[in-house]
N, C-alpha and C positions, 0 to 999 in steps of 0.2 A: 509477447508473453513468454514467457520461463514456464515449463512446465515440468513436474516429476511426478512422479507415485511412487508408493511402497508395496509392497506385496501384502494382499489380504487387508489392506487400504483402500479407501477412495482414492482417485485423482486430483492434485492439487496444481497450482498454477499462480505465480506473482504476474501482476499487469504495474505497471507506475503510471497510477494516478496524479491529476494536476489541476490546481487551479489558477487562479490571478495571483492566489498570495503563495502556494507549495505545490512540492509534491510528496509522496509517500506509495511505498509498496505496500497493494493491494492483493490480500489472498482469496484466489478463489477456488471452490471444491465442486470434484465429479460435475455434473452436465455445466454445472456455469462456465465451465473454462472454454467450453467449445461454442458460448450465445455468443461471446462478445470477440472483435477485431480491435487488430489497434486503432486509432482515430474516431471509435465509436465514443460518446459522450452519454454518461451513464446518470442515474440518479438513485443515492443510495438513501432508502431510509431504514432506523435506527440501528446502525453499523454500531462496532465496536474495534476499540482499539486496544492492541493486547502486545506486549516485549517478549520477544523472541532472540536471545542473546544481547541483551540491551539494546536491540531493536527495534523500531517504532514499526508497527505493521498494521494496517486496517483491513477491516475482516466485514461481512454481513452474521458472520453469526447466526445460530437459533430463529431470532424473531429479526433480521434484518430482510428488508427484500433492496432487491438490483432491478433496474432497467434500464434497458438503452432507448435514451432521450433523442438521439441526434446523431449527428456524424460531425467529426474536424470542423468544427465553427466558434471554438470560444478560444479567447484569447486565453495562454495559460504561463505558467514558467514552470522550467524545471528545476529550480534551486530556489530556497533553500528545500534539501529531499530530506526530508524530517524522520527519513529510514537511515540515515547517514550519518546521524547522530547519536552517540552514546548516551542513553538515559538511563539513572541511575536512580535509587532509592533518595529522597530529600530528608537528612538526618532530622530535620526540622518538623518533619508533617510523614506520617505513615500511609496517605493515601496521595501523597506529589512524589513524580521525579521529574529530577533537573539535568541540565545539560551536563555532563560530562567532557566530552571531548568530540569535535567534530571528526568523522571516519575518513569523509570522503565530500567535496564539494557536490559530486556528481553520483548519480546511481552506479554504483560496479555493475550490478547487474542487468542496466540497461544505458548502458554506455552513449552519453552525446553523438548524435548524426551531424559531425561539422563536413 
């Protein structure tokens, strides 16, 4: 986990989430950043996904909740990190964005353990 604060802020904190088909960075605030470990396996319901410098970042948000399901047991990949992609406005449709340019294959900020 990545973790920062601001002054007269809560505490925030990226973890990169993964499944069979992605991953993406996940933000989490004040006490959640200290429930969860890496390799915990979590279950997000009604999360939301929001751009952050043309960033892909999923969030629990408002009415989202988080839990830890499990520990290091599903099979997952870390590529394609759909945080590592540039999304962009879809001049075609005012509620799509489309790929852009891909950043980085891998998370910068959670760097491959080869």
């Amino acid at each position: 986990m990545n973790t920062s604060s601001s002054q007269g802020q809560n505490k925030t904190c990226l973890a990169l989430v993964a499944d069979e088909t992605a991953a993406v960075h996940f933000q989490l605030w004040g006490e959640e950043c200290d429930a969860f470990e890496p390799g915990d396996i979590i279950h997000l319901s009604n999360g939301i996904f929001s751009y952050s410098r043309n960033s892909l970042l999923l969030r629990a948000g408002k009415r989202g909740k988080i839990e830890k399901v499990g520990e290091f047991t599903m099979a997952y990949v870390e590529t394609p990190n759909m945080s590592e992609i540039r999304w962009v406005p879809d001049p075609n449709s005012s509620h799509k964005y489309i790929q852009e340019a891909v950043i980085s294959p891998h998370s910068r900020i959670f760097p491959p353990k080869y």
